[in-house]
C-alpha positions in Angstrom: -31.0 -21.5 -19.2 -27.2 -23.3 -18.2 -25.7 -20.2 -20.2 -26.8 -18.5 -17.2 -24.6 -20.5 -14.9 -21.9 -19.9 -16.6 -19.5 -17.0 -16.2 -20.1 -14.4 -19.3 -16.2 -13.7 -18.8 -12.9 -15.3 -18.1 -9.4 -14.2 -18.5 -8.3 -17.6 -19.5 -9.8 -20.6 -21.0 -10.7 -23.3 -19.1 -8.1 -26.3 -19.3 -5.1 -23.7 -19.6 -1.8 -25.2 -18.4 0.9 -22.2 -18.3 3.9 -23.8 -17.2 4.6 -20.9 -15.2 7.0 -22.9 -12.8 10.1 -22.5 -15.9 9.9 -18.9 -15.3 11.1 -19.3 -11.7 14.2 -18.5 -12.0 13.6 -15.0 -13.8 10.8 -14.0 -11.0 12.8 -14.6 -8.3 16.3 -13.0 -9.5 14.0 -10.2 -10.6 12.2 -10.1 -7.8 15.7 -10.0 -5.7 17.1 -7.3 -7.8 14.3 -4.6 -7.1 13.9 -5.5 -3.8 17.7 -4.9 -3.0 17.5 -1.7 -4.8 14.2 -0.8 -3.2 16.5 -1.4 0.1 19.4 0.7 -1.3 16.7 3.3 -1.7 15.3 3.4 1.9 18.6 4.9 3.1 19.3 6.6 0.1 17.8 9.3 -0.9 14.9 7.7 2.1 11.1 7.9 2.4 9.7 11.0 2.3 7.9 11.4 5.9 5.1 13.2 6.1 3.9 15.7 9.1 3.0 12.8 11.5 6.7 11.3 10.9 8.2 14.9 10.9 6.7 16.8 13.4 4.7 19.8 12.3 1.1 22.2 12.7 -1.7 21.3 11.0 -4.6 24.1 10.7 -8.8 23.7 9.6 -9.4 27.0 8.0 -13.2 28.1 6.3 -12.7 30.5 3.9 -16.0 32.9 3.1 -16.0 31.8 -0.7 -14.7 28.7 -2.5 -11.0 28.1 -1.6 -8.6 28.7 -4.5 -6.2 26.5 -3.7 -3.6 27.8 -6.1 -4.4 31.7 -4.4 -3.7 30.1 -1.0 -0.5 28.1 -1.8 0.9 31.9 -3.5 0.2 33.8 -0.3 1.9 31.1 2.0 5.1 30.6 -0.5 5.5 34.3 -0.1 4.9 34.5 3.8 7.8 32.3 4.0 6.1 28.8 3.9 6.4 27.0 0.8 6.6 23.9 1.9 2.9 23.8 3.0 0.0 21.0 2.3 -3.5 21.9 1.2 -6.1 20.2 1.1 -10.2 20.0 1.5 -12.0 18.5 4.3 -15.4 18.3 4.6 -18.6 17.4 2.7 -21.0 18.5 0.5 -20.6 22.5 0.2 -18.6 23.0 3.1 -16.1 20.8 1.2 -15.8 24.5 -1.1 -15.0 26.3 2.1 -12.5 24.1 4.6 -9.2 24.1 3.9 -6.9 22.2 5.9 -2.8 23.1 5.9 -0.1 21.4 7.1 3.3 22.7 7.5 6.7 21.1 8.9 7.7 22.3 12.1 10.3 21.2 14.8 10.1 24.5 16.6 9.1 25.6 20.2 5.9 26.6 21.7 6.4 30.3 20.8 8.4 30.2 17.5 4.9 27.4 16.4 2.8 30.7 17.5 4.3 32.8 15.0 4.0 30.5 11.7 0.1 30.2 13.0 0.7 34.1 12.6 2.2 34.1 9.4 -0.7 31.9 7.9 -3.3 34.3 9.4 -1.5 37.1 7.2 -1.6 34.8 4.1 -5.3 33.4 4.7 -5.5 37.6 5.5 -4.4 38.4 2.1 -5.6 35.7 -0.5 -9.0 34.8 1.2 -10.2 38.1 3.2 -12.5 36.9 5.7 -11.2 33.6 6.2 -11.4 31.6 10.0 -8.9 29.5 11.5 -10.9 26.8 13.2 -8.6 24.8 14.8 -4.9 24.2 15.2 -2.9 20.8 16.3 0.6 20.5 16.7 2.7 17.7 16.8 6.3 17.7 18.2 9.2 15.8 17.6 8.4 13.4 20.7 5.4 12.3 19.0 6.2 11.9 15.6 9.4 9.4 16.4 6.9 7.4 18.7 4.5 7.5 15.8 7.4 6.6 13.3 8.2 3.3 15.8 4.9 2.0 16.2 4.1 2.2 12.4 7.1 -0.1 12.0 5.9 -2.1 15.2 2.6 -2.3 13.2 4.2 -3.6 10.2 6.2 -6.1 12.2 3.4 -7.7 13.9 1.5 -8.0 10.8 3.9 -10.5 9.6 4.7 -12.4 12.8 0.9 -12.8 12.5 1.0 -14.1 8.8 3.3 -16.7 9.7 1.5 -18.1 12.5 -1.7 -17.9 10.5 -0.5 -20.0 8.1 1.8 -22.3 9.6 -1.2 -23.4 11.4 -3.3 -23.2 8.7 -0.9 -25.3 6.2 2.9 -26.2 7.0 5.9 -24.6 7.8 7.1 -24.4 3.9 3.9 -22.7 2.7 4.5 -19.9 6.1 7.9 -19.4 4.8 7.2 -19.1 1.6 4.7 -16.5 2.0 6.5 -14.5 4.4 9.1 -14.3 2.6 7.1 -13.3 -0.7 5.5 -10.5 1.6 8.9 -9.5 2.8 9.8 -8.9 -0.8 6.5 -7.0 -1.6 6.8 -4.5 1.2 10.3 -3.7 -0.1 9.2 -3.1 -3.6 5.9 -1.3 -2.4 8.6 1.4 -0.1 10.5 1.7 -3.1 8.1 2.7 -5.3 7.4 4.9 -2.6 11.2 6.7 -2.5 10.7 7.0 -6.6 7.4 8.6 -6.6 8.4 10.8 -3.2 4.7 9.7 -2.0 4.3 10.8 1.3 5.2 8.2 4.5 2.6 8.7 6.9 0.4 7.2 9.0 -2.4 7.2 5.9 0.3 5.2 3.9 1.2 2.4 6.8 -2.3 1.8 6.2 -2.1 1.6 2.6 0.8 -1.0 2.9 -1.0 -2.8 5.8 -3.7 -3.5 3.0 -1.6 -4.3 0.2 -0.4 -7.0 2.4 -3.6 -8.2 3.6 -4.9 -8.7 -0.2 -1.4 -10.1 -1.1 -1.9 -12.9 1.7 -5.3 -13.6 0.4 -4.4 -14.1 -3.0 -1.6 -16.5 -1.5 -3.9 -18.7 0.7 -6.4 -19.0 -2.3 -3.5 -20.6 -4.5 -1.7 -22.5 -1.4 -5.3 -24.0 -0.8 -5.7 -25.1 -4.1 -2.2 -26.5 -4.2 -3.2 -28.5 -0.6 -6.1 -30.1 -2.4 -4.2 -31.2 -5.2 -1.2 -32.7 -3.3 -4.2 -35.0 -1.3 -5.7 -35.8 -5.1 -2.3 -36.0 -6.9 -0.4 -38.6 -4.7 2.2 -39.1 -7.0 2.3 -36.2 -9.3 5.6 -34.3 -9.3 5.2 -31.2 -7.2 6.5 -28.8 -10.1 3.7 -30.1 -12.0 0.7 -30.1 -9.4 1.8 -26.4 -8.3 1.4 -25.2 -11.9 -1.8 -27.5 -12.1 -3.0 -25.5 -9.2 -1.9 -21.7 -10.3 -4.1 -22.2 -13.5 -7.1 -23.9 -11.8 -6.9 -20.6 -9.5 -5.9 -18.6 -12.2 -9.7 -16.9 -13.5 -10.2 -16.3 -9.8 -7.0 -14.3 -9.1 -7.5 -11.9 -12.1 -10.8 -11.8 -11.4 -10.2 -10.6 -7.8 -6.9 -8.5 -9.1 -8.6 -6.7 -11.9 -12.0 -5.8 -9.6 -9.8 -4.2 -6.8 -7.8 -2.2 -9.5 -10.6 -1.1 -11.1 -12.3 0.1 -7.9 -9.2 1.6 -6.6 -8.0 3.5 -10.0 -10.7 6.2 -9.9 -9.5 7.2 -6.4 -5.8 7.2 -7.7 -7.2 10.0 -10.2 -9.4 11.9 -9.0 -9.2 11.4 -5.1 -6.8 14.0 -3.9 -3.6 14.0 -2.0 -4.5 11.9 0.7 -7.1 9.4 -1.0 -5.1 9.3 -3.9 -1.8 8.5 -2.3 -3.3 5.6 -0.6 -4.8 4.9 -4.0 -1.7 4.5 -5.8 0.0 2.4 -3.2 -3.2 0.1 -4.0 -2.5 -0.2 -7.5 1.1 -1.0 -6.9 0.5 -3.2 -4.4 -2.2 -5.3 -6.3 0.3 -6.1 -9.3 3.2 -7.0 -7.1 1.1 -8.9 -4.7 -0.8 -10.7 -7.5 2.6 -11.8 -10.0 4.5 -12.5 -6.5 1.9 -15.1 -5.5 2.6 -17.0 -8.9 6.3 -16.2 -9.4 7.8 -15.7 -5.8 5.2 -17.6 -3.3 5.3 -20.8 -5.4 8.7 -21.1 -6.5 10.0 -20.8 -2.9 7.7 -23.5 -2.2 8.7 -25.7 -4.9 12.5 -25.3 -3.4 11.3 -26.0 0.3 8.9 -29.1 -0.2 10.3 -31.4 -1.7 8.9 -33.7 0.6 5.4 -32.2 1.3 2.6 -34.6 3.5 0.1 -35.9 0.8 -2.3 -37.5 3.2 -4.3 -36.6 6.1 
């Protein structure tokens, strides 16, 4: 019975000692040069707002048969609004039938009145019989406050972070991961501006998770590496932090791997809003998991020299 309490699977033997900490060098000038260009990218060509960030109308419509999504988007190009976003709300078999649209729109009261109009002639034309259910606009006023508390959001997140683990640890293991963080939102709004992915309130989220899991992944490691530096009194610290990245290392591709795995099908097959969130997961989870080995822990290595080994 002990081959039951062993684990059927691991991505690395045990005993494996990767000196990962001779790579440091490459991950952190690597690291440096997508982030800057991730940075150069935020102003140029920018994020890609979506309606909450833009301003816009968003409209629930039930059509009388299953919505044909690709009927619907022909009707509105031709009523003048191509740059409309479908999508299905709902479940079970009313998930066939509710559409909901949302078009850009910085426009007054009465000029917002007739693109509602000019959807009702579309919906008219490619789904006779179809209902508007509900409308919602959201002005320009909003959207900018939105916009500034999504980055207010973000903020606090890592002002959190550091305090979390500075008093969890020391100073040089808060830096380190805030800055490794830092580097991973960058990246993460990069790959945003490449893949044009929506930023929206759905996506702050998105990032707001990516960093959660990355911080987890970090504490695991930094934990390990506190342990060690209490056991290893007078083992160089290069050594005991690669000792402690491959003691931890079955666990983080463990964790990695199962959140990729669960968050891949949505990626595929979850639609525009599930599956831009998806993606962002996906991204997220790689960056996150190679920063915590080849960002969090060099910067360490360069800031403790002199770590506490006691106590």
């Amino acid at each position: 019975m002990n081959f039951l309490m062993k684990p059927m699977f691991r991505f690395v033997p045990d005993g494996t000692r990767i000196r990962f900490m001779n790579g440091r060098f490459a991950g952190l000038i690597i690291s440096a040069v997508l982030s800057s260009a991730s940075i150069i990218l935020f102003f140029y060509p920018g994020l890609n707002l979506g309606l909450d960030f833009r301003g816009g109308v968003v409209l629930q419509i039930e059509t009388p048969q299953k919505a044909d999504f690709a009927a619907l988007r022909s009707a509105l190009a031709q009523a003048g609004l191509s740059g409309a976003g479908l999508q299905s709300f709902g479940t079970g078999a009313t998930a066939d039938h509710g559409v909901l649209i949302s078009l850009e729109s910085r426009q007054n009261a009465a000029q917002t009145q007739t693109t509602i109009t000019e959807v009702e002639t579309a919906l008219n034309a490619a789904a006779p019989g179809a209902k508007i259910l509900s409308t919602q606009a959201i002005g320009a006023s909003v959207s900018d406050q939105l916009f500034t508390q999504g980055l207010e959001a973000l903020g606090l997140s890592f002002v959190m972070i550091l305090a979390y683990i500075w008093f969890r640890f020391e100073w040089q293991f808060a830096v380190g991961a805030v800055s490794t963080l830092l580097l991973d939102t960058t990246k993460t709004i990069g790959f945003m501006v490449v893949t044009r992915i929506p930023f929206d309130l759905v996506t702050i989220a998105a990032i707001l998770t990516v960093i959660g899991y990355s911080t987890n992944d970090k504490v695991v490691v930094y934990d390990r590496m506190r342990e060690n530096l209490r056991k290893y009194k007078s083992m160089p610290l290069r050594d005991l932090i690669d000792l402690s990245i491959n003691e931890t290392l079955n666990r983080t591709l463990g964790t990695s791997s199962t959140v990729f795995l669960a968050a891949l099908p949505l990626a595929l097959f979850g639609g525009s809003a599930l599956g831009y969130f998806a993606w962002i997961m996906l991204f997220g989870i790689v960056v996150g998991t190679s920063s915590s080995i080849f960002i969090a822990a060099p910067i360490l290595l360069f800031l403790s020299k002199h770590l506490r080994r006691s106590g």
